[in-house]
C-alpha positions in Angstrom: -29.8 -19.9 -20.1 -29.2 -23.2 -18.6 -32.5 -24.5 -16.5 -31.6 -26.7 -13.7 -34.9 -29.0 -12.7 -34.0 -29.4 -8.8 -35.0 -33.1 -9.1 -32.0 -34.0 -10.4 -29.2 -31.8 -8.1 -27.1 -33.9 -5.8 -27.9 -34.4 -2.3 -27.4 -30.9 -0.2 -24.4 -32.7 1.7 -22.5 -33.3 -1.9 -22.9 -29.9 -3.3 -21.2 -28.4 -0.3 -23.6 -26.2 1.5 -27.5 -26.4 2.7 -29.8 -24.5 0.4 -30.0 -20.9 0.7 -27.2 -21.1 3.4 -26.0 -17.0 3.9 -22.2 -18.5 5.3 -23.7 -18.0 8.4 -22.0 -15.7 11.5 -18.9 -15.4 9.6 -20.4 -13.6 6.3 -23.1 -12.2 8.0 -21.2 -9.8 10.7 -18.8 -8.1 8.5 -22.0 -7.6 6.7 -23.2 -5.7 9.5 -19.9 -3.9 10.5 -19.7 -2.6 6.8 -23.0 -1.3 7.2 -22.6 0.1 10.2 -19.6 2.0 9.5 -21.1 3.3 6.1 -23.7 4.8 7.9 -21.2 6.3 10.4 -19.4 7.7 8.1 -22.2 9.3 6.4 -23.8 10.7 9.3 -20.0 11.9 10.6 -20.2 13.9 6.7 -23.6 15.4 7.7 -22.8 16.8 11.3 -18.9 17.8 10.6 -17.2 15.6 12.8 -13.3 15.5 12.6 -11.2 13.3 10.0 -10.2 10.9 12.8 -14.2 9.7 12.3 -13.6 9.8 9.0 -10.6 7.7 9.0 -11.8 5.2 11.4 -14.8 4.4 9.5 -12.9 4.1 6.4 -10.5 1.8 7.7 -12.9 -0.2 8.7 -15.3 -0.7 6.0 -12.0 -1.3 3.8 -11.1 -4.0 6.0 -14.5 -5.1 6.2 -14.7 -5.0 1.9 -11.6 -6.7 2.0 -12.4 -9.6 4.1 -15.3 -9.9 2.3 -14.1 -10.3 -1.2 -11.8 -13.3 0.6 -14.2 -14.7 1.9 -16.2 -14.9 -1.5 -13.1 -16.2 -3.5 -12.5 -18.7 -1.0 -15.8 -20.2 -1.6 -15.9 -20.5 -4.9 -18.8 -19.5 -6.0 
């Protein structure tokens, strides 16, 4: 394992982001949105709802999961 002493890392503005940066608004609400709609989608299983819940939550937490994986390749980390 590989211990980095933080004394020697480059300046926050030459590594690329601010340290601990979260991506900010555009990680952090689909995020939410998946969350959200997991939850929905549970609580639509519990009380019996119809399928178009079903499918509306599951379309959007894929597209959520989806844009989320992009987002993480794009950053490269």
């Amino acid at each position: 394992m590989t211990h980095t002493d933080p004394s020697h890392l480059p300046p926050a503005s030459r590594r690329g982001t601010a340290p601990g940066g979260g991506g900010g608004v555009g990680h952090t609400l689909p995020r939410v949105v998946l969350v959200i709609s997991v939850v929905g989608n549970t609580v639509a299983s519990y009380t019996g709802t119809g399928v178009g819940v079903h499918l509306a939550a599951g379309v959007v937490t894929a597209v959520c999961a989806t844009l989320l994986v992009v987002l993480r390749l794009r950053s490269g980390r």
